[in-house]
mmCIF file as gemmi writes it, N, C-alpha and C atoms, coordinates in Angstrom:
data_model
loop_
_atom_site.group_PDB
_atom_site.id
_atom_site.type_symbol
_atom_site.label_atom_id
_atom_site.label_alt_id
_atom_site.label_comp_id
_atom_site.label_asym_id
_atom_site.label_entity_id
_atom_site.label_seq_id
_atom_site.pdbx_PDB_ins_code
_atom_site.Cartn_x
_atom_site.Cartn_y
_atom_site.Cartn_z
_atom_site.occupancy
_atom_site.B_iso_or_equiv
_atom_site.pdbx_formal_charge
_atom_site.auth_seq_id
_atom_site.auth_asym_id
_atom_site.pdbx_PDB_model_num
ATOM 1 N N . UNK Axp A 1 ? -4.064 -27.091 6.136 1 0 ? 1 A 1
ATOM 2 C CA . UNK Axp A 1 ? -3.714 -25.963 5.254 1 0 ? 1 A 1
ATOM 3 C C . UNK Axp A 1 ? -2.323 -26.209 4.667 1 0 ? 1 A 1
ATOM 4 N N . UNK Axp A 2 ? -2.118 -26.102 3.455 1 0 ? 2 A 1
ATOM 5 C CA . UNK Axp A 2 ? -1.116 -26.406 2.337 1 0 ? 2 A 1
ATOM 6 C C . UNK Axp A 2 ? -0.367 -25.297 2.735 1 0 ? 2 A 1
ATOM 7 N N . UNK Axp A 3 ? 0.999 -25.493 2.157 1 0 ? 3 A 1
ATOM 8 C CA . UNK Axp A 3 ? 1.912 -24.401 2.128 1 0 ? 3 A 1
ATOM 9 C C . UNK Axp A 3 ? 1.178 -23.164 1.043 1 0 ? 3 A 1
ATOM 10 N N . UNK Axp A 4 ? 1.376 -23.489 -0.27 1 0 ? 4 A 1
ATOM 11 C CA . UNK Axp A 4 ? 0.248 -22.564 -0.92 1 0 ? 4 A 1
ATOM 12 C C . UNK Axp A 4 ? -0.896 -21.413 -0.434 1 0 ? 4 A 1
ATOM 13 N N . UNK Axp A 5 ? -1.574 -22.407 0.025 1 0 ? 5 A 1
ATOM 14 C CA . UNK Axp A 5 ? -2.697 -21.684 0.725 1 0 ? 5 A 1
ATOM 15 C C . UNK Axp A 5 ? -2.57 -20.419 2.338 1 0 ? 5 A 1
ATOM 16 N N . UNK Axp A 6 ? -1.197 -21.214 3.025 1 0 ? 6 A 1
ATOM 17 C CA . UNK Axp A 6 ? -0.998 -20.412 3.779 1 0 ? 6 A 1
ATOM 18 C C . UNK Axp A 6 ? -0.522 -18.928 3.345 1 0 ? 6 A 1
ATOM 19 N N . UNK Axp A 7 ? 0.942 -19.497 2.133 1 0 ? 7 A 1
ATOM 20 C CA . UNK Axp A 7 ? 1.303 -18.31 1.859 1 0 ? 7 A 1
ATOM 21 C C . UNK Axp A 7 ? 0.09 -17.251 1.433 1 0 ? 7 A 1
ATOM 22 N N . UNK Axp A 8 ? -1.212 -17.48 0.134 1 0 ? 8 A 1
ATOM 23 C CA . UNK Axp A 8 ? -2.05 -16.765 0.311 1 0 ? 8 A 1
ATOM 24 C C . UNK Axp A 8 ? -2.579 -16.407 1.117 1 0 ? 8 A 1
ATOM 25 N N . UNK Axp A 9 ? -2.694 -16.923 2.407 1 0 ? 9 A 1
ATOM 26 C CA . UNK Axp A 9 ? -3.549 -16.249 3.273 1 0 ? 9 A 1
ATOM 27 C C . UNK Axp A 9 ? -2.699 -15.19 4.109 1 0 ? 9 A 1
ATOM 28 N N . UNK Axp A 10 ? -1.308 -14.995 4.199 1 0 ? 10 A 1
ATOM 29 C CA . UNK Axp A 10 ? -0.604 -14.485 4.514 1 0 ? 10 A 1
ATOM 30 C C . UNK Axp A 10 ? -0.32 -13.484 3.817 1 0 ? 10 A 1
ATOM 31 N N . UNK Axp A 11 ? -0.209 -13.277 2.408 1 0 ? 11 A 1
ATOM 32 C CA . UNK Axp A 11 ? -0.472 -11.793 1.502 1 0 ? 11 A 1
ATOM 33 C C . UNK Axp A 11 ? -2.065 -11.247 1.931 1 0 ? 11 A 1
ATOM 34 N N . UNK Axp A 12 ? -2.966 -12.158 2.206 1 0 ? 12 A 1
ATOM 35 C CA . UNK Axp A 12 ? -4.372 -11.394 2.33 1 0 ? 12 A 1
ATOM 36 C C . UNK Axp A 12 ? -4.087 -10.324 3.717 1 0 ? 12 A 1
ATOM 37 N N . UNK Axp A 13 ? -3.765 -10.954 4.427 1 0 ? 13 A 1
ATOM 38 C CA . UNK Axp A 13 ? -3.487 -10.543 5.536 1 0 ? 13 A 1
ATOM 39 C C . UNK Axp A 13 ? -2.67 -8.924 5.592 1 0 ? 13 A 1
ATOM 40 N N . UNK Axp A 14 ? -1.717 -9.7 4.773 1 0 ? 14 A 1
ATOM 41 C CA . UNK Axp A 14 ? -0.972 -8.301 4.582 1 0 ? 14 A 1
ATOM 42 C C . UNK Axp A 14 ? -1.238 -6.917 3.626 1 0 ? 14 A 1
ATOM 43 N N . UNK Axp A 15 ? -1.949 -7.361 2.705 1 0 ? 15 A 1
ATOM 44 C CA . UNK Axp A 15 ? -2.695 -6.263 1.791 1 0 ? 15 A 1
ATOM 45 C C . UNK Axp A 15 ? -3.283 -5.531 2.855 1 0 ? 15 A 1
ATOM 46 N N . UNK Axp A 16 ? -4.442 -6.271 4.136 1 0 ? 16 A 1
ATOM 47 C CA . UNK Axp A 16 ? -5.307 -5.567 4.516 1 0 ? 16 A 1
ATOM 48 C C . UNK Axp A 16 ? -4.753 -4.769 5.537 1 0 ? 16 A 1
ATOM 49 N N . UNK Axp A 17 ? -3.626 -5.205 6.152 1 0 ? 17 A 1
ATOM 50 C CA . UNK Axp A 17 ? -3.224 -4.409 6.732 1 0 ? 17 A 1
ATOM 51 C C . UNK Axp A 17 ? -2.596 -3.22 6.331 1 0 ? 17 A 1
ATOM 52 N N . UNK Axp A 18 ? -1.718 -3.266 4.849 1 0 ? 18 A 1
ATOM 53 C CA . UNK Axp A 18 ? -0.784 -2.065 4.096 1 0 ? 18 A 1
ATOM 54 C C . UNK Axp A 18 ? -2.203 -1.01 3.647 1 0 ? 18 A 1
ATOM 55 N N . UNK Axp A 19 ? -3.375 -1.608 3.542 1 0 ? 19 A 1
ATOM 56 C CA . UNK Axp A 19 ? -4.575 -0.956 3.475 1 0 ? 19 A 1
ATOM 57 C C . UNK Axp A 19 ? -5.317 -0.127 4.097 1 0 ? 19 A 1
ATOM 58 N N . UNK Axp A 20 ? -5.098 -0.602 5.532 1 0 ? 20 A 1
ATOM 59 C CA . UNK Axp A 20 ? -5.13 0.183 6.533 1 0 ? 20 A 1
ATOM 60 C C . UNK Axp A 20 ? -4.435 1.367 6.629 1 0 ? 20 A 1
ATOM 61 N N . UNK Axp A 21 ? -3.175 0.94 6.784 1 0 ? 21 A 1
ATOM 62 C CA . UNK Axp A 21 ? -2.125 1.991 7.12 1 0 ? 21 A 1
ATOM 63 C C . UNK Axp A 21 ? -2.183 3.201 5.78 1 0 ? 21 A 1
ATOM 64 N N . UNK Axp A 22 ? -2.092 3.082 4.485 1 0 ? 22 A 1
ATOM 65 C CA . UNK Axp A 22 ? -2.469 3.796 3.66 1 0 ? 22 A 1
ATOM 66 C C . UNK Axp A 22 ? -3.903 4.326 4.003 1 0 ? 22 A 1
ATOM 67 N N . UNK Axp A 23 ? -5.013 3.905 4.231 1 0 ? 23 A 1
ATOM 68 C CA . UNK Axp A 23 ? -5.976 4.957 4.302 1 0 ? 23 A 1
ATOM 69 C C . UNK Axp A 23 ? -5.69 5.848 5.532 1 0 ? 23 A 1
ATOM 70 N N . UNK Axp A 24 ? -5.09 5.511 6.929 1 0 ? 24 A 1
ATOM 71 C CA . UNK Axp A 24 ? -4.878 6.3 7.711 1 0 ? 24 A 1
ATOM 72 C C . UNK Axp A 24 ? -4.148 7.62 7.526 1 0 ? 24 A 1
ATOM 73 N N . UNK Axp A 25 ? -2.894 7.112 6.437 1 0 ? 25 A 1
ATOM 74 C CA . UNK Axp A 25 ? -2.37 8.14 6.024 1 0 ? 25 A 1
ATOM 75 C C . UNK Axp A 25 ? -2.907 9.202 5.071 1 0 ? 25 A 1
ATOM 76 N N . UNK Axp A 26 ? -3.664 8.579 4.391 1 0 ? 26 A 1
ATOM 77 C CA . UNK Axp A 26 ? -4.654 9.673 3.424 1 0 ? 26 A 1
ATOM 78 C C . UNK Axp A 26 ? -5.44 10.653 4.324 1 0 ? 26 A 1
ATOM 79 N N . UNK Axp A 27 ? -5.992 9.952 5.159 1 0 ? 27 A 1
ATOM 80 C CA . UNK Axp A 27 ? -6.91 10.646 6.035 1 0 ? 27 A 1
ATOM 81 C C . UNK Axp A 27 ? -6.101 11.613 7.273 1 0 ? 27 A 1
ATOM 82 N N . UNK Axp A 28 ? -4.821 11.369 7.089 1 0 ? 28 A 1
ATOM 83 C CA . UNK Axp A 28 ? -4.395 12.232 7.919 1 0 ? 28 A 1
ATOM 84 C C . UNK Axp A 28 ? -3.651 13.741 7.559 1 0 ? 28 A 1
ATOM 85 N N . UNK Axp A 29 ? -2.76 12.976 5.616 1 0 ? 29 A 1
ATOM 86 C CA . UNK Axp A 29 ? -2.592 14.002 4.485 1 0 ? 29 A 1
ATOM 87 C C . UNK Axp A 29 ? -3.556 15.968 5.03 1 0 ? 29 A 1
């Protein structure tokens, strides 16, 4: 795994997690 590729996989990662945490918070709104 390329530097490149890590860094993408490392924003994926992190979207899904800021994704998480935002729907929890909606659902808790």
């Amino acid at each position: 795994m390329n530097q490149l590729e890590l860094g993408f996989f490392d924003n994926l990662v992190r979207v899904q997690l800021d994704g998480k945490t935002i729907g929890r918070i909606t659902t808790w709104a």
